[in-house]
VOMILO-889080 format. One record per residue: residue number from 1; y negated, x, z negated of N, C-alpha, C in turn. Coordinates in nm, 2 decimals. Layout:
! residues N
SITE | num | nc2 | nc1 | nc3 | cac2 | cac1 | cac3 | cc2 | cc1 | cc3
SITE | NUM | Y | X | Z | Y | X | Z | Y | X | Z;
...
END
This chain:
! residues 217
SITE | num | nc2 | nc1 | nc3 | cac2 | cac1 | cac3 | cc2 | cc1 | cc3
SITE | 1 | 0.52 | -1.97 | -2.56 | 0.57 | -1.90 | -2.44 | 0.53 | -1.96 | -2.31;
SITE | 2 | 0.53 | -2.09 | -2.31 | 0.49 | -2.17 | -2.20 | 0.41 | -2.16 | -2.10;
SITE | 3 | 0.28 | -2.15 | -2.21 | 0.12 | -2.10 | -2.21 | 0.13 | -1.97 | -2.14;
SITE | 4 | 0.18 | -1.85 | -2.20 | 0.15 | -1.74 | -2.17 | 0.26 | -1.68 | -1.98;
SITE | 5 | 0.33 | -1.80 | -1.97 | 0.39 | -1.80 | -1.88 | 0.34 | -1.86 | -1.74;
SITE | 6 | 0.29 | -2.00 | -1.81 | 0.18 | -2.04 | -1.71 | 0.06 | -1.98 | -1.70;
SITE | 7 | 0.00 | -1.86 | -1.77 | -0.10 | -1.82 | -1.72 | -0.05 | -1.73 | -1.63;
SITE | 8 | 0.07 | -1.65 | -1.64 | 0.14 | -1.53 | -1.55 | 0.13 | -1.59 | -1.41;
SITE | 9 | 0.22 | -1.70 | -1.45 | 0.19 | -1.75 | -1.29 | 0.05 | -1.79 | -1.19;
SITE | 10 | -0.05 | -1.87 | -1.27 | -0.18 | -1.89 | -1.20 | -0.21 | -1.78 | -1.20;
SITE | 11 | -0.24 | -1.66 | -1.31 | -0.27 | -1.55 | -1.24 | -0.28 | -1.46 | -1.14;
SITE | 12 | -0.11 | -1.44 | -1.09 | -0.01 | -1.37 | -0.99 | -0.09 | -1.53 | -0.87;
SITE | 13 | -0.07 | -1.62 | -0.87 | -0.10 | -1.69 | -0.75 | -0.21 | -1.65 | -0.70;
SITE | 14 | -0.37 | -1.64 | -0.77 | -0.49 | -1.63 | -0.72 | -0.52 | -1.53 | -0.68;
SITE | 15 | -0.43 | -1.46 | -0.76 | -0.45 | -1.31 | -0.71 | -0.36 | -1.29 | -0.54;
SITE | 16 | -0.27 | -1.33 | -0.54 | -0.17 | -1.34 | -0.39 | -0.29 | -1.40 | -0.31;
SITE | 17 | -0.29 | -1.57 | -0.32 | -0.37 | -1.63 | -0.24 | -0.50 | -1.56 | -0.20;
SITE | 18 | -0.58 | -1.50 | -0.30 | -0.71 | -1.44 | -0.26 | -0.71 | -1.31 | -0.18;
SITE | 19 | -0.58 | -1.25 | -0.21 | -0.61 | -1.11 | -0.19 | -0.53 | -1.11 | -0.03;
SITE | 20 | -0.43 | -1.17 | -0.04 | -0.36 | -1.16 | 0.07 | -0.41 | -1.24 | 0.16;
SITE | 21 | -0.50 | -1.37 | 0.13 | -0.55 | -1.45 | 0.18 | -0.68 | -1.40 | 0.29;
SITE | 22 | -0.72 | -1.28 | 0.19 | -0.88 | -1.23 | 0.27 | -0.80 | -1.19 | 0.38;
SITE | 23 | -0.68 | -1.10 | 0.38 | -0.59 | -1.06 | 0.47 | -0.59 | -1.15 | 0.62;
SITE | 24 | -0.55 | -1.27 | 0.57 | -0.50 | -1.33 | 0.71 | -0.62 | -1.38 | 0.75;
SITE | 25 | -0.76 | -1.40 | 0.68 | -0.88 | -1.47 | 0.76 | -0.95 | -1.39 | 0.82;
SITE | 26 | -0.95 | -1.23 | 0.75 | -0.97 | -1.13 | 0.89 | -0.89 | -1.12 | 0.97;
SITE | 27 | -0.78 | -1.15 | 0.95 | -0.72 | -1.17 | 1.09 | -0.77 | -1.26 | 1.20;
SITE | 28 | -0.80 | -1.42 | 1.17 | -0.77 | -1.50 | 1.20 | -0.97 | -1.49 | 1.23;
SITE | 29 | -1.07 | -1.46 | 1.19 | -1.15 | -1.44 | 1.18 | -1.23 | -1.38 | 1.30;
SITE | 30 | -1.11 | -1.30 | 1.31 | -1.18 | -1.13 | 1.42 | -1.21 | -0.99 | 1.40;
SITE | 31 | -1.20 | -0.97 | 1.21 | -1.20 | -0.89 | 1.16 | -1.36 | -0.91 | 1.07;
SITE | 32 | -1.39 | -0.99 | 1.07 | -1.55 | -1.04 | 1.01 | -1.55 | -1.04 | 0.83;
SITE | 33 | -1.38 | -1.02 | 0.76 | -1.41 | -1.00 | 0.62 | -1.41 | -0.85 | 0.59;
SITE | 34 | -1.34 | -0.73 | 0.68 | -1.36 | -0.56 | 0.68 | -1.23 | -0.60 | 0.58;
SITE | 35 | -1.20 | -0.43 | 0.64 | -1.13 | -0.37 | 0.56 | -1.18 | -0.37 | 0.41;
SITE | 36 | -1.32 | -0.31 | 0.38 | -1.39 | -0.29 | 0.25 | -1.37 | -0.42 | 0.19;
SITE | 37 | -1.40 | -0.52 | 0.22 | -1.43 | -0.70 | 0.19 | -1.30 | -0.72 | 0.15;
SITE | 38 | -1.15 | -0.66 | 0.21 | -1.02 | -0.71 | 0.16 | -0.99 | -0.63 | 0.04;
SITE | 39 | -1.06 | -0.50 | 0.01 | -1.04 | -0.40 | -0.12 | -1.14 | -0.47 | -0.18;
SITE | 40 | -1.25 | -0.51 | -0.21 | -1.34 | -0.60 | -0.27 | -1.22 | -0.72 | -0.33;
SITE | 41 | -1.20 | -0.77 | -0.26 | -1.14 | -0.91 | -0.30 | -1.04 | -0.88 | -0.39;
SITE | 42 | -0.96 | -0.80 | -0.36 | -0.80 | -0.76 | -0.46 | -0.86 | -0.72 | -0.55;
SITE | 43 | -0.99 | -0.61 | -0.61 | -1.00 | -0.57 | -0.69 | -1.13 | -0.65 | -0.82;
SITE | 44 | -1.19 | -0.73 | -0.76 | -1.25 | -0.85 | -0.84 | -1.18 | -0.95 | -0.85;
SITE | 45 | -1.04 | -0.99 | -0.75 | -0.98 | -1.08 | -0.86 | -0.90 | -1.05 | -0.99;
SITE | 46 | -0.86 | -0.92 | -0.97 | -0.75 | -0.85 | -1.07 | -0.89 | -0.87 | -1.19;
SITE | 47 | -0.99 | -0.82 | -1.17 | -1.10 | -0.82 | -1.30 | -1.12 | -0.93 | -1.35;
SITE | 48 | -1.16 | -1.06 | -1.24 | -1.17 | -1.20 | -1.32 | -1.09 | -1.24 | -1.38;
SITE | 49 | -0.91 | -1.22 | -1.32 | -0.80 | -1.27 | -1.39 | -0.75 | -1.24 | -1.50;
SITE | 50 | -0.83 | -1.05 | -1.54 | -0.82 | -1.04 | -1.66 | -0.88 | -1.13 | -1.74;
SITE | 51 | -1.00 | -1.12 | -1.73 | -1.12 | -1.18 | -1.83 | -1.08 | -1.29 | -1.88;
SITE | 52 | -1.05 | -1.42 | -1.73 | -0.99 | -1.53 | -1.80 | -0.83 | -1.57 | -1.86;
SITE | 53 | -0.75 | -1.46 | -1.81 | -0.62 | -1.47 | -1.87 | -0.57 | -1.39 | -1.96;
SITE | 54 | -0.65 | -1.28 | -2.02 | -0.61 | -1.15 | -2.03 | -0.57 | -1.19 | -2.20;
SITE | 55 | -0.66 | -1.30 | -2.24 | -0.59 | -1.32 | -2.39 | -0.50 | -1.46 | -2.42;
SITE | 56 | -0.46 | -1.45 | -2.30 | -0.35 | -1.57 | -2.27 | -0.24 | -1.53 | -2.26;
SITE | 57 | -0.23 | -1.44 | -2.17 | -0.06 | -1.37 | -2.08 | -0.11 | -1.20 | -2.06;
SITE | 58 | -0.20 | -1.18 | -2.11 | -0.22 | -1.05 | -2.12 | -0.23 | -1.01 | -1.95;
SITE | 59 | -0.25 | -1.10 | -1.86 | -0.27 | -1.09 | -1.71 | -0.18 | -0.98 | -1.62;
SITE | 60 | -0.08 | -0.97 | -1.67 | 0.02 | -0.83 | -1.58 | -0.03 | -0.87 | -1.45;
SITE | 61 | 0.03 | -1.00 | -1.42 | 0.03 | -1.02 | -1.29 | 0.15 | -0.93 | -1.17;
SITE | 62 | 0.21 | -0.85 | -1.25 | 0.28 | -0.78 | -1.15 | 0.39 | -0.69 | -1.26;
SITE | 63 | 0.52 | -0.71 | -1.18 | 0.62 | -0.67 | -1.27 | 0.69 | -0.54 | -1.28;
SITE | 64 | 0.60 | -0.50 | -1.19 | 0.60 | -0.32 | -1.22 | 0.56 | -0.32 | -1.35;
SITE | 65 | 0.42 | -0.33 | -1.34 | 0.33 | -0.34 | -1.52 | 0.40 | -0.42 | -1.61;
SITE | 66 | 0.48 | -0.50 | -1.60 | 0.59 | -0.53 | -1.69 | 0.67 | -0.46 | -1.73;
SITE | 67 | 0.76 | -0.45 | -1.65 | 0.83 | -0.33 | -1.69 | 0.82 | -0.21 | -1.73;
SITE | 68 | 0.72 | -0.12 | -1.71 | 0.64 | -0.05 | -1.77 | 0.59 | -0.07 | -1.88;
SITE | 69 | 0.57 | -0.17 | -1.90 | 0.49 | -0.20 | -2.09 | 0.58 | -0.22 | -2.17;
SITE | 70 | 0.73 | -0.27 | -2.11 | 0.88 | -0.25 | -2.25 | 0.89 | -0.13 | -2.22;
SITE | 71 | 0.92 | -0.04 | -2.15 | 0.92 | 0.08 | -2.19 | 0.83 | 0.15 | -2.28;
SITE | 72 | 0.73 | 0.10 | -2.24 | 0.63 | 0.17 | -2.36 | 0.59 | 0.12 | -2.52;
SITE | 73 | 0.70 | 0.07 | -2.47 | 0.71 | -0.03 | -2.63 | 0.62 | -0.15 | -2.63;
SITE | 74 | 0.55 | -0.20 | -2.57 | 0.38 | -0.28 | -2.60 | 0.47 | -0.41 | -2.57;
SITE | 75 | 0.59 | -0.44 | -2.47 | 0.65 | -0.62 | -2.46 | 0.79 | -0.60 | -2.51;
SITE | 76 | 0.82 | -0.75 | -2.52 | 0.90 | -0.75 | -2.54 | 1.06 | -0.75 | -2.44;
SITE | 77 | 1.12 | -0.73 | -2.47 | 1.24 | -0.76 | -2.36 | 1.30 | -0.86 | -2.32;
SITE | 78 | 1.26 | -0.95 | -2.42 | 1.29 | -1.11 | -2.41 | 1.23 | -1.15 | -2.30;
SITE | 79 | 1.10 | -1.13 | -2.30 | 0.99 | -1.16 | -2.19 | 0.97 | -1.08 | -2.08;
SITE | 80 | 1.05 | -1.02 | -2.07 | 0.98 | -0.92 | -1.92 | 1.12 | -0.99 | -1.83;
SITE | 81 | 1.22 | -1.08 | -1.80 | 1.24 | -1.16 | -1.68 | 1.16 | -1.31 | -1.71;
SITE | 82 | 1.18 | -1.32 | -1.81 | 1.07 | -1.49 | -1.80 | 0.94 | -1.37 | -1.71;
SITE | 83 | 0.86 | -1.34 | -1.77 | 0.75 | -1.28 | -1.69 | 0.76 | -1.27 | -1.56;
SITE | 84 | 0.85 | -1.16 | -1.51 | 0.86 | -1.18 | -1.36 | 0.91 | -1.30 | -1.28;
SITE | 85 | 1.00 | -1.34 | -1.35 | 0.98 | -1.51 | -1.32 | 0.86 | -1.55 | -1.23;
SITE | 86 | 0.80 | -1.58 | -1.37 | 0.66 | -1.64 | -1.35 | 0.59 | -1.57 | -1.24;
SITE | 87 | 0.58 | -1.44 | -1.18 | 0.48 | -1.42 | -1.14 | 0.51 | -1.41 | -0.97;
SITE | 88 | 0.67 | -1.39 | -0.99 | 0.72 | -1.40 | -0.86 | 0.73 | -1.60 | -0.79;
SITE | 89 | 0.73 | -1.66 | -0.88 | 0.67 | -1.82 | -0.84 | 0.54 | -1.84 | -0.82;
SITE | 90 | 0.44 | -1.75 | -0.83 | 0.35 | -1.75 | -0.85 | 0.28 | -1.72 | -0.65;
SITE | 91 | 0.31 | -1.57 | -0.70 | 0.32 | -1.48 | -0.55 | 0.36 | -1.59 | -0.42;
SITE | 92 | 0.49 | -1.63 | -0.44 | 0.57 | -1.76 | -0.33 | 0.48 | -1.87 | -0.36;
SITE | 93 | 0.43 | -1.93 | -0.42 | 0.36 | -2.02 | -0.41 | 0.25 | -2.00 | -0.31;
SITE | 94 | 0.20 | -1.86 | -0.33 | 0.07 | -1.84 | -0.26 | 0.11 | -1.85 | -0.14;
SITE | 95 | 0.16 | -1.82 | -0.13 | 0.21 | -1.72 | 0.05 | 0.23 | -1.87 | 0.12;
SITE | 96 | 0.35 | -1.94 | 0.03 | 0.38 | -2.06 | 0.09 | 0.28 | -2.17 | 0.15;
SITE | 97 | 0.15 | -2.15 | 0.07 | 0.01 | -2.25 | 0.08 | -0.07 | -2.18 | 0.18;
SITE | 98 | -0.09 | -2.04 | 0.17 | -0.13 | -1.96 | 0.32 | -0.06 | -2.00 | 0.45;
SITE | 99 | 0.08 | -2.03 | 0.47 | 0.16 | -2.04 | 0.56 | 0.11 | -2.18 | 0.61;
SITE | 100 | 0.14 | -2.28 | 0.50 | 0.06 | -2.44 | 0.55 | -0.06 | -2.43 | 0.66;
SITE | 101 | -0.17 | -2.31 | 0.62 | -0.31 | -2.35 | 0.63 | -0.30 | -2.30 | 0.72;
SITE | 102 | -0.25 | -2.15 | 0.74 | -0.27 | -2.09 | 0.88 | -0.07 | -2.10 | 0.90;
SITE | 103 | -0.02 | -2.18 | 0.98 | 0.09 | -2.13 | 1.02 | 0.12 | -2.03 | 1.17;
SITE | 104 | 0.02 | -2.02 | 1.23 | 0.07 | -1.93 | 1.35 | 0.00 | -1.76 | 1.30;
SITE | 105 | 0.00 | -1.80 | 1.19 | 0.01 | -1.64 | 1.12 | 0.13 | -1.57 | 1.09;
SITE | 106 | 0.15 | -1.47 | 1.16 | 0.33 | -1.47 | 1.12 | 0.35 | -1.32 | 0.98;
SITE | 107 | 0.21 | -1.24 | 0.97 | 0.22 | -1.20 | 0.86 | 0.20 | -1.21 | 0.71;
SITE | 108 | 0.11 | -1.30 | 0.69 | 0.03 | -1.33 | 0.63 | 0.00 | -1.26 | 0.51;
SITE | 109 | -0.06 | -1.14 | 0.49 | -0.11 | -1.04 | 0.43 | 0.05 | -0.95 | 0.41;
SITE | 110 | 0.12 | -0.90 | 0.52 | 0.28 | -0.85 | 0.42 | 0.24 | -0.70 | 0.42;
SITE | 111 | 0.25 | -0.67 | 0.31 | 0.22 | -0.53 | 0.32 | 0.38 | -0.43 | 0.44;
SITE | 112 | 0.26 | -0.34 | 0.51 | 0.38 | -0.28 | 0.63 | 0.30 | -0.15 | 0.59;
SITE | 113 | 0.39 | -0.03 | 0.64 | 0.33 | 0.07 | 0.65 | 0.30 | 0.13 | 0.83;
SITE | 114 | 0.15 | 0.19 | 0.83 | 0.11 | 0.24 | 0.89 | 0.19 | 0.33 | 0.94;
SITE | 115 | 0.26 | 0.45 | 0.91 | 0.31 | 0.56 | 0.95 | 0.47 | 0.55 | 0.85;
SITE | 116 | 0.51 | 0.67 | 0.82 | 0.66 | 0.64 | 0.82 | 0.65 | 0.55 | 0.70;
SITE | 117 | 0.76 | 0.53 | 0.70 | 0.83 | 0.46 | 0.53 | 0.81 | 0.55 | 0.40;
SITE | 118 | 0.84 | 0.64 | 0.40 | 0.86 | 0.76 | 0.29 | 0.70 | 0.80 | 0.28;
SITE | 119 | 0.62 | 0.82 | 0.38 | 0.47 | 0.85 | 0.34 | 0.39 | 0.71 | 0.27;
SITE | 120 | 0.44 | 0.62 | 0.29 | 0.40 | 0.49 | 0.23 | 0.46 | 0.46 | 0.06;
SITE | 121 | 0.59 | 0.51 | 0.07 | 0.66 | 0.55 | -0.04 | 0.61 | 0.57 | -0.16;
SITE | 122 | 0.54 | 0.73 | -0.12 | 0.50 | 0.82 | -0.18 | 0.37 | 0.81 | -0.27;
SITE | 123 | 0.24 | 0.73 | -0.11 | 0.14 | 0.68 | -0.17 | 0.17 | 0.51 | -0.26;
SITE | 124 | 0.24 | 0.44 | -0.28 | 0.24 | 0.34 | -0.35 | 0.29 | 0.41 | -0.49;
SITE | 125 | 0.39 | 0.51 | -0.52 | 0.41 | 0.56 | -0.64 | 0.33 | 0.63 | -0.67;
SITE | 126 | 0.19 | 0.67 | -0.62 | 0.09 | 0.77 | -0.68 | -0.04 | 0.67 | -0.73;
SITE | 127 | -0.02 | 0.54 | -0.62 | -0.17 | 0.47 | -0.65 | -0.11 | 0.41 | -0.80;
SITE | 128 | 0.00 | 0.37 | -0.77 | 0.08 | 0.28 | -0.87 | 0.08 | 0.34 | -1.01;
SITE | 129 | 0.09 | 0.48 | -1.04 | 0.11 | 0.59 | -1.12 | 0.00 | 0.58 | -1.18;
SITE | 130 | -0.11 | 0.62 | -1.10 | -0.26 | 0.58 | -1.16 | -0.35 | 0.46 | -1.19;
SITE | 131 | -0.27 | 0.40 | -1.17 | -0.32 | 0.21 | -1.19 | -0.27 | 0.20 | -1.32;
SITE | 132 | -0.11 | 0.27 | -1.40 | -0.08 | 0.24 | -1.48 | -0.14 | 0.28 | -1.59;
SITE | 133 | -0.12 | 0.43 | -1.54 | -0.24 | 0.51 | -1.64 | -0.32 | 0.49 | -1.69;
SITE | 134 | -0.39 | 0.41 | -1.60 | -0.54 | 0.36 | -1.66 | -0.49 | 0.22 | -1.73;
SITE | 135 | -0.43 | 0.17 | -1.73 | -0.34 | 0.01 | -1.75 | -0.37 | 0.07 | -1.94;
SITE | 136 | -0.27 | 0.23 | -1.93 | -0.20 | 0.25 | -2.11 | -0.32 | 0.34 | -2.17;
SITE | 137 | -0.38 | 0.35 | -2.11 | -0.50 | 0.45 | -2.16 | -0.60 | 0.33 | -2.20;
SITE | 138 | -0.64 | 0.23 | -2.13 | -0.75 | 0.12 | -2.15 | -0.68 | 0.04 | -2.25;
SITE | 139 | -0.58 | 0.03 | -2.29 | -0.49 | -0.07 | -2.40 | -0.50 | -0.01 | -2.52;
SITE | 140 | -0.49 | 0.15 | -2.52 | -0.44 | 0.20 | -2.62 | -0.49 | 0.13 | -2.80;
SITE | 141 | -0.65 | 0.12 | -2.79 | -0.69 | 0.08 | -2.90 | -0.63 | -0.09 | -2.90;
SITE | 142 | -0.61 | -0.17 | -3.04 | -0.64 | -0.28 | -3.03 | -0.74 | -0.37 | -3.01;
SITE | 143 | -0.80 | -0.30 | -3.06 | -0.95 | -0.41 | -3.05 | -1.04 | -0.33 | -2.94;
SITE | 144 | -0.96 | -0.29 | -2.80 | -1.01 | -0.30 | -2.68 | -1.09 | -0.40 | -2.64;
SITE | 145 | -1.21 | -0.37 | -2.56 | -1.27 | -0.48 | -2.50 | -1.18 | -0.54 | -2.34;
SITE | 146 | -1.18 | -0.68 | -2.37 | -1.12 | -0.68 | -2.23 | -1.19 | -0.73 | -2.14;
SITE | 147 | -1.34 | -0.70 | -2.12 | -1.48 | -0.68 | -2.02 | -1.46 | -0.51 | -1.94;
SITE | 148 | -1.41 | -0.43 | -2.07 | -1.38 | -0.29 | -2.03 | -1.25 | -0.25 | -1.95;
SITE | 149 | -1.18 | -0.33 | -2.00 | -1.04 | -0.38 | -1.94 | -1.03 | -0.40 | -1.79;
SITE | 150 | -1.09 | -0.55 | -1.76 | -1.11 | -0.55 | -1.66 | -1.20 | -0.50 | -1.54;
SITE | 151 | -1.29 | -0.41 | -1.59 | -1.37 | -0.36 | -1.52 | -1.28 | -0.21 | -1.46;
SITE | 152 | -1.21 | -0.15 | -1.58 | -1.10 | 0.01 | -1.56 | -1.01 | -0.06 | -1.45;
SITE | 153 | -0.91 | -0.15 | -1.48 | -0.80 | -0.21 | -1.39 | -0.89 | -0.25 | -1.27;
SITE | 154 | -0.96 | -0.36 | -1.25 | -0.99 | -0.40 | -1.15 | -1.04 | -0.33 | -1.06;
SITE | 155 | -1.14 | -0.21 | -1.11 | -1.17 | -0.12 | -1.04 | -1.11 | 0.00 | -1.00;
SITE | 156 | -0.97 | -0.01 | -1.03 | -0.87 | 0.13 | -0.98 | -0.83 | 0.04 | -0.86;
SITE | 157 | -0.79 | -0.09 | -0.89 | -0.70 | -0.15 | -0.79 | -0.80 | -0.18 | -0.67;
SITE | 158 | -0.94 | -0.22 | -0.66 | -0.99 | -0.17 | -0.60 | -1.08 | -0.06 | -0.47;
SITE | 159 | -1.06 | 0.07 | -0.56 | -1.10 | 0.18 | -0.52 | -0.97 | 0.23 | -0.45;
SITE | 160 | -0.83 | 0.26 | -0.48 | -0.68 | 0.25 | -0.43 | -0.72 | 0.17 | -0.32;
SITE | 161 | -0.72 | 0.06 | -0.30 | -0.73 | 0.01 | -0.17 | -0.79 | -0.02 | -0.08;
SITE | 162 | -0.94 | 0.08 | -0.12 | -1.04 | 0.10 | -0.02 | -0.98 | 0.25 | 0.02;
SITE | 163 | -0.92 | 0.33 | -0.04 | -0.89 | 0.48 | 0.07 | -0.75 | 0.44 | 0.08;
SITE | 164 | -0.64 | 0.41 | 0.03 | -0.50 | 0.39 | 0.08 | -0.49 | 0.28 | 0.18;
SITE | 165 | -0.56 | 0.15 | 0.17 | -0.50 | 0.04 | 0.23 | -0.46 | 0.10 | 0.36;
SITE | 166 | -0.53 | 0.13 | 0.44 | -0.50 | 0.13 | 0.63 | -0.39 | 0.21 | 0.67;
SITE | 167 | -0.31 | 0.30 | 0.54 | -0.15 | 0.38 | 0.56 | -0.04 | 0.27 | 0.51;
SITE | 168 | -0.05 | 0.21 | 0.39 | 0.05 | 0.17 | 0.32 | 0.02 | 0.09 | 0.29;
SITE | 169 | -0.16 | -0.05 | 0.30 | -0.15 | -0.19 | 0.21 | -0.23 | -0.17 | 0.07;
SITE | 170 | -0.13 | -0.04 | -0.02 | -0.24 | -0.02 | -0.13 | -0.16 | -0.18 | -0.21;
SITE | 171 | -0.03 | -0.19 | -0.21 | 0.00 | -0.33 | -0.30 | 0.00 | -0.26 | -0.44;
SITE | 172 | 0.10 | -0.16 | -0.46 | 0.12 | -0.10 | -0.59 | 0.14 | -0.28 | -0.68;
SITE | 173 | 0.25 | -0.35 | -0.62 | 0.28 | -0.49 | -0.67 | 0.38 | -0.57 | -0.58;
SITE | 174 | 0.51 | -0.57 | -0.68 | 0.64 | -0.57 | -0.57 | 0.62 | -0.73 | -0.56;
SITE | 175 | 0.54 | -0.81 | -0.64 | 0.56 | -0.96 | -0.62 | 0.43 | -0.98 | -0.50;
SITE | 176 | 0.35 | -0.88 | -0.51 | 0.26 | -0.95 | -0.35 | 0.30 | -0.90 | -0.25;
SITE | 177 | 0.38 | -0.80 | -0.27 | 0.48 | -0.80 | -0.09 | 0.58 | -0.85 | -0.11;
SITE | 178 | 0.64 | -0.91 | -0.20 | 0.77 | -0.95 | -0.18 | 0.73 | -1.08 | -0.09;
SITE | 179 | 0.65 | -1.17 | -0.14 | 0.62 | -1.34 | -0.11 | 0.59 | -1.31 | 0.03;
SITE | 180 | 0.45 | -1.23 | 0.09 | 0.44 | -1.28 | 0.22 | 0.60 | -1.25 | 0.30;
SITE | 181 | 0.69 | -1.16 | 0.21 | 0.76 | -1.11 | 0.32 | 0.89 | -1.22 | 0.33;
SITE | 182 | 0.94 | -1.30 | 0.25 | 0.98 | -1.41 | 0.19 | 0.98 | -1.52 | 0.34;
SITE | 183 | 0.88 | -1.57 | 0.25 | 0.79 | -1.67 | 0.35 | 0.80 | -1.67 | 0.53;
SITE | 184 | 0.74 | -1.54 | 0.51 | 0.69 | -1.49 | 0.67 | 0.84 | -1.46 | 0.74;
SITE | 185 | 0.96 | -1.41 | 0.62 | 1.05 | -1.37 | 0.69 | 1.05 | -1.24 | 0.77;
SITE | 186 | 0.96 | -1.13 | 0.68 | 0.90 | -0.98 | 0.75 | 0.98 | -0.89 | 0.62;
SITE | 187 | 1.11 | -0.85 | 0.65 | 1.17 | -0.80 | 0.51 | 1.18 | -0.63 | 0.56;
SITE | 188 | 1.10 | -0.59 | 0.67 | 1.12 | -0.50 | 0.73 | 1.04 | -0.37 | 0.64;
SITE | 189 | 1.10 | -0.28 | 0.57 | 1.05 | -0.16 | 0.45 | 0.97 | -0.22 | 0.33;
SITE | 190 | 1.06 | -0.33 | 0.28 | 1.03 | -0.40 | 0.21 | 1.08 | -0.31 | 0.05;
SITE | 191 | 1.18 | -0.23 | 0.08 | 1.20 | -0.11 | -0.01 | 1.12 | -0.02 | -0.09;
SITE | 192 | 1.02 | 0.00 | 0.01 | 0.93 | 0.11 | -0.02 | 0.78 | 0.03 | -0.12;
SITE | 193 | 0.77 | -0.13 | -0.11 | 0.69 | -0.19 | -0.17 | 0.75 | -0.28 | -0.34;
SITE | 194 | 0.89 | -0.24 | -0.32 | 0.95 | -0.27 | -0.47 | 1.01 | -0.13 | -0.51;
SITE | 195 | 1.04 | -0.06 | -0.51 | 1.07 | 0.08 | -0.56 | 0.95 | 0.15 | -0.57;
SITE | 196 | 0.87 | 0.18 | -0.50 | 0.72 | 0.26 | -0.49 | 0.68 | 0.21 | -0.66;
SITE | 197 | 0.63 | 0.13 | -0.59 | 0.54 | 0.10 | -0.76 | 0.62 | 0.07 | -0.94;
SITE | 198 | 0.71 | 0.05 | -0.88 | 0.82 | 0.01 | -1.03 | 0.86 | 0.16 | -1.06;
SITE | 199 | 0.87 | 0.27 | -0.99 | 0.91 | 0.39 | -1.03 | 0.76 | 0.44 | -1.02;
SITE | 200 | 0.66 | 0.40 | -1.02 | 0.55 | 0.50 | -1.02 | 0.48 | 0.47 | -1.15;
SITE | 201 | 0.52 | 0.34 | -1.20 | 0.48 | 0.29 | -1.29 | 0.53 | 0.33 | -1.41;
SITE | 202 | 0.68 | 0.35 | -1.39 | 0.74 | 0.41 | -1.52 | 0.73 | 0.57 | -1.54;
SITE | 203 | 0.68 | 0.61 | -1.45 | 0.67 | 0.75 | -1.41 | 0.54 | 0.79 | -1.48;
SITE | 204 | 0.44 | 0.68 | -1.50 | 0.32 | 0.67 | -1.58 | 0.34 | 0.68 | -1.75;
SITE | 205 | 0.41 | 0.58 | -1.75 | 0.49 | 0.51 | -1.85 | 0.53 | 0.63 | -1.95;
SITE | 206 | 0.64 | 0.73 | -1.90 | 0.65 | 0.87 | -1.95 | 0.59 | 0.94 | -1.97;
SITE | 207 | 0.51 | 0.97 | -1.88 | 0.40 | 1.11 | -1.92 | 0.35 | 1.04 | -2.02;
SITE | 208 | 0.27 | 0.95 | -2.01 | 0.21 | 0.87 | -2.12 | 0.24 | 0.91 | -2.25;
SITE | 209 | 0.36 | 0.85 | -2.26 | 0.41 | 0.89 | -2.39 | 0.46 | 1.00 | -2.45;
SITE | 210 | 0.45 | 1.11 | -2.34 | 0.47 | 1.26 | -2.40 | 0.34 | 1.28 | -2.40;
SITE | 211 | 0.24 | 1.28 | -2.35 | 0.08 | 1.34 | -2.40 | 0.05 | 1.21 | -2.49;
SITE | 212 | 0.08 | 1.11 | -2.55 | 0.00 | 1.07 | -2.68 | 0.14 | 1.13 | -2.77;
SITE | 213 | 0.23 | 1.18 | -2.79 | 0.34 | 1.24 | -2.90 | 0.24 | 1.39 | -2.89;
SITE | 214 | 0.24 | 1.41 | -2.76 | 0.18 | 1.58 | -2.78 | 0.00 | 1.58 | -2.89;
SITE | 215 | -0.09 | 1.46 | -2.83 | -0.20 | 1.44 | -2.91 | -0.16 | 1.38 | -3.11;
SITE | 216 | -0.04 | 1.34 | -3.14 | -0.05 | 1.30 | -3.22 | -0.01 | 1.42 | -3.29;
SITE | 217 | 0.09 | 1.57 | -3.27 | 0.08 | 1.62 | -3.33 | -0.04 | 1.75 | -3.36;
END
């Protein structure tokens, strides 16, 4: 359990630090990593961190997708607060090591929404919905490849936050907004980035399992 705990957490970190990280050095930059460069980054780390963690801790990284996989039967329930545990130590770790490096950053990657709350809402439970989707559709077999794995996941979370980021962030991941917002002290519709994705996810989670009961019969 240790193992697969500490991989949750280095996972969830590299993924915060990198992804949120491209965040604050276009800031701090001038804008010289793009918008595209910061959906690049989130979505080849989520792919590498499969590859290298994915037969360690199964790489959630994020406790929407936790919670979502006991529902779907695939974890256990023992393990989904150790899990989020881990990945919410993870996330604060990052943010906290961003804050060292750059401290007159006062956001440092927090996901905010562009326009109202509720339109941010709405798109974090749809990207989130279809991130999962592809999460329980690419698992389904056992002897999944997880080269194929990471390439379906990494590249949804990717593509998601090359057209959503500039409304809502595109976190669809309550432990990477939770941390900058933590840290930074930015708790402002902090709601709409832990509810959005945890109810978009289970929202996956269901259909899911009424269209494979409807294919089994």
């Amino acid at each position: 359990m240790l193992k697969r705990l500490s991989g949750e957490l280095l996972g969830t970190f590299v993924l915060v630090f990198c992804g949120t990280g491209a965040i604050v050095i276009n800031q701090e930059s001038g804008g010289q990593v793009t918008h595209i460069g910061i959906a690049i980054t989130f979505g080849l780390f989520v792919m590498v961190m499969i590859l290298f963690l994915g037969h360690i801790s199964g790489a959630h990284m994020n406790p929407a997708v936790s919670v979502a996989l006991y529902v779907a039967k695939r974890f256990k329930l023992s393990d989904v607060v150790p899990y989020i545990s881990a990945q919410l130590v993870g996330a604060i770790l990052a943010s906290t090591i961003l804050h060292i490096l750059f401290p007159k950053n006062e956001l440092l990657g927090a996901s905010l929404p562009s326009g109202s709350d509720w339109q941010s809402f709405f798109l974090e439970f749809l990207l989130t919905f279809i991130l999962m989707m592809v999460i329980l559709t690419s698992t389904m077999k056992k002897n999944h490849s997880l080269l194929g794995l990471a390439l379906a996941i990494g590249g949804t979370v990717g593509l998601e936050a090359l057209f959503a980021g500039p409304i809502c962030g595109a976190s669809m991941n309550p432990a990477r907004s939770l941390s900058p917002a933590i840290i930074g002290n930015h708790y402002q519709s902090i709601w709409v980035y832990l509810l959005g994705p945890v109810l978009g996810a289970l929202a996956a989670t269901f259909l899911f399992v009424v269209l494979k009961e409807d294919d089994c019969r």
